[in-house]
LOSE-434503 format. One record per residue (C-alpha): residue number from 0; chain; y, x, z. Coordinates in steps of 0.5 Angstrom, whole numbers. Each point is the difference from the previous one (the first is absolute). Example, Ala and Ser with C-alpha at 12.3 -4.5 7.8 and 13.67 -1.06 7.14 Angstrom:
# LOSE-434503
+-----+-------+-------+-------+-------+
!   n ! chain !     Y !     X !     Z !
+-----+-------+-------+-------+-------+
!   0 !     A !    -9 !    25 !    16 !
!   1 !     A !     7 !     2 !    -2 !
+-----+-------+-------+-------+-------+
# end
This chain:
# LOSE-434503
+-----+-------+-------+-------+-------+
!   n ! chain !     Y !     X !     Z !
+-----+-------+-------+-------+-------+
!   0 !     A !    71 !  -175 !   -71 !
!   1 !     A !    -5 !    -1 !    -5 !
!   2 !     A !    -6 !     4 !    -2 !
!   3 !     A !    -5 !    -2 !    -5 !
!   4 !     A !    -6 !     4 !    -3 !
!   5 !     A !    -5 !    -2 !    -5 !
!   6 !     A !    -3 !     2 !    -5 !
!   7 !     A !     0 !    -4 !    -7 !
!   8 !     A !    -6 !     0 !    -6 !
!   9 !     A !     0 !    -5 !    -6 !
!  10 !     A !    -3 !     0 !    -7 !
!  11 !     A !     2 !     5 !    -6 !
!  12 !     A !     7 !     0 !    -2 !
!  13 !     A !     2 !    -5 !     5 !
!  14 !     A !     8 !     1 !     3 !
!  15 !     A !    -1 !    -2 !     8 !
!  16 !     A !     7 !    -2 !     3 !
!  17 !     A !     0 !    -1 !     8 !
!  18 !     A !     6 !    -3 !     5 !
!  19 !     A !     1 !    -2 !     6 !
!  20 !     A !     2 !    -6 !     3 !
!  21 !     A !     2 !    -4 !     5 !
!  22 !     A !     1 !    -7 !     2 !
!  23 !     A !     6 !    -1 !     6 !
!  24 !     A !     1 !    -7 !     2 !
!  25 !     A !    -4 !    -3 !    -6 !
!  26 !     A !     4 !     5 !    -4 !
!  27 !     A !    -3 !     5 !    -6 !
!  28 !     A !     4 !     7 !    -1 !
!  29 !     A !    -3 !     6 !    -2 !
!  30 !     A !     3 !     7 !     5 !
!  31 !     A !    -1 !     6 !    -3 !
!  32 !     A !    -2 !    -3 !    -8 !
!  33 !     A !     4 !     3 !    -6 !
!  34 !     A !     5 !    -6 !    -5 !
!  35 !     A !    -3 !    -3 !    -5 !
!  36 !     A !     4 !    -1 !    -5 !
!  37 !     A !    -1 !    -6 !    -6 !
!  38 !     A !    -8 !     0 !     0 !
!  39 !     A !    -1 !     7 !     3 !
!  40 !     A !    -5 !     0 !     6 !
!  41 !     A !     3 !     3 !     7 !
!  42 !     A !    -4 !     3 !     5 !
!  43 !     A !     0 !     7 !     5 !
!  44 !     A !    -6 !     2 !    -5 !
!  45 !     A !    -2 !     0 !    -8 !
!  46 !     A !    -6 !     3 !    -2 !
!  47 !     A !    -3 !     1 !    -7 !
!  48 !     A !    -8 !     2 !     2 !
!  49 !     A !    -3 !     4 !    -6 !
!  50 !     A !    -7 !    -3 !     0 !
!  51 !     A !    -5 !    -4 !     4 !
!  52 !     A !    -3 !     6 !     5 !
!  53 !     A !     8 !     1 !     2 !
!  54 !     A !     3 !    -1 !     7 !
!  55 !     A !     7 !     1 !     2 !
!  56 !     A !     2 !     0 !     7 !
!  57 !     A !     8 !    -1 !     3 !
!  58 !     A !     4 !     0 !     6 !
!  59 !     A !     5 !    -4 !     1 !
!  60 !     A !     4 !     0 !     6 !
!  61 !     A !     7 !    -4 !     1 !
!  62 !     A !     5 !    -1 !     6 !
!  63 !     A !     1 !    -8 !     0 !
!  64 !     A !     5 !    -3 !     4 !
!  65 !     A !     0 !    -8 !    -1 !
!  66 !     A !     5 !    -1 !     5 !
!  67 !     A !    -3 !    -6 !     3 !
!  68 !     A !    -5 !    -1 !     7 !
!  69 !     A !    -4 !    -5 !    -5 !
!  70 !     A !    -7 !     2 !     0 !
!  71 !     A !    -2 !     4 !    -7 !
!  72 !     A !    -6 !     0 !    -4 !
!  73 !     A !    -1 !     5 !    -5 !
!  74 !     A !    -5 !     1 !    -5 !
!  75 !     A !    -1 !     4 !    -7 !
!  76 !     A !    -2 !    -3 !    -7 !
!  77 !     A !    -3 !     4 !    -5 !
!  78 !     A !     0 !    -3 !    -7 !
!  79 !     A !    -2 !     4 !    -7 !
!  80 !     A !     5 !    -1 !    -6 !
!  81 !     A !    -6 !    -2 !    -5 !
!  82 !     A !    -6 !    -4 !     1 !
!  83 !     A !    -4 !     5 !     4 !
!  84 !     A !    -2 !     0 !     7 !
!  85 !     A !     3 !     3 !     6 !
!  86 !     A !    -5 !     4 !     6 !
!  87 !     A !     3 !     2 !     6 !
!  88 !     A !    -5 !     6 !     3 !
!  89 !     A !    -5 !     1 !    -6 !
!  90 !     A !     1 !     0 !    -6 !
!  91 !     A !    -2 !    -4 !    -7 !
!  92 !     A !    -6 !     4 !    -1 !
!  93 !     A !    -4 !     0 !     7 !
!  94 !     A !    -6 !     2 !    -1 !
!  95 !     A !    -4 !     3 !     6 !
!  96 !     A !     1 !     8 !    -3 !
!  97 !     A !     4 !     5 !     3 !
!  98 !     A !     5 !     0 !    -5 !
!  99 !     A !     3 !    -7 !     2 !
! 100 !     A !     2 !     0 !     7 !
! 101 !     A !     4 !    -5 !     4 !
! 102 !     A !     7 !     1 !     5 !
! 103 !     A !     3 !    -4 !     4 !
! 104 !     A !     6 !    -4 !     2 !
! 105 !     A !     4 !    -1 !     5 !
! 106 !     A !     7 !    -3 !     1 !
! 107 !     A !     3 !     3 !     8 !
! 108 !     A !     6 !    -4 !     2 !
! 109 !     A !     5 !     3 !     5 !
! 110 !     A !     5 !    -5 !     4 !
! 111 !     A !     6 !     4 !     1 !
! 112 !     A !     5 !    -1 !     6 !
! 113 !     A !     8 !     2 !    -1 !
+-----+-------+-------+-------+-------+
# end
């Protein structure tokens, strides 16, 4: 079981895509991803921020099941569509005023036995 949470800035205008990965035995896939069909992006969240103030936070949560007793190793690649930046906590405008805070992060992994 996967539980990611994150909060996610960039500058104005800016389509933020974030997916999931995991690496098996040397191996890359990507559980819980949308299909990227042609030159399409995939990934379990696709965001459009409104300006570079913004911040947009998600949950994601997904059952895998590898079907292996090989050691995995997960991690999260977050990439913006256009040439701006990506923030994870904070947005692009971080300026030290009340009106532009910071969020955490975190991923929660649960190894489950049948």
């Amino acid at each position: 079981l996967i539980i990611l949470s994150m909060a996610i800035g960039a500058n104005s205008g800016s389509q933020v895509v974030a997916r999931m990965r995991r690496n098996l035995d040397s191996v890359d896939s990507y559980p819980g991803n949308g299909t990227a069909v042609g030159s399409r992006s995939s990934g379990f969240l696709m965001m459009q921020l409104p300006n570079a103030a913004f911040m947009q936070s998600t949950v994601y949560t997904f059952l895998d099941s590898p079907a292996s007793t090989l050691e995995a190793t997960y991690n999260v690649q977050v990439r913006c569509e256009t040439a701006a930046q990506v923030y994870v906590g904070y947005t692009y405008t971080d300026t030290d005023n009340v009106n532009f805070g910071r969020a955490g992060a975190s991923i929660t992994l649960m190894e489950i036995l049948a």
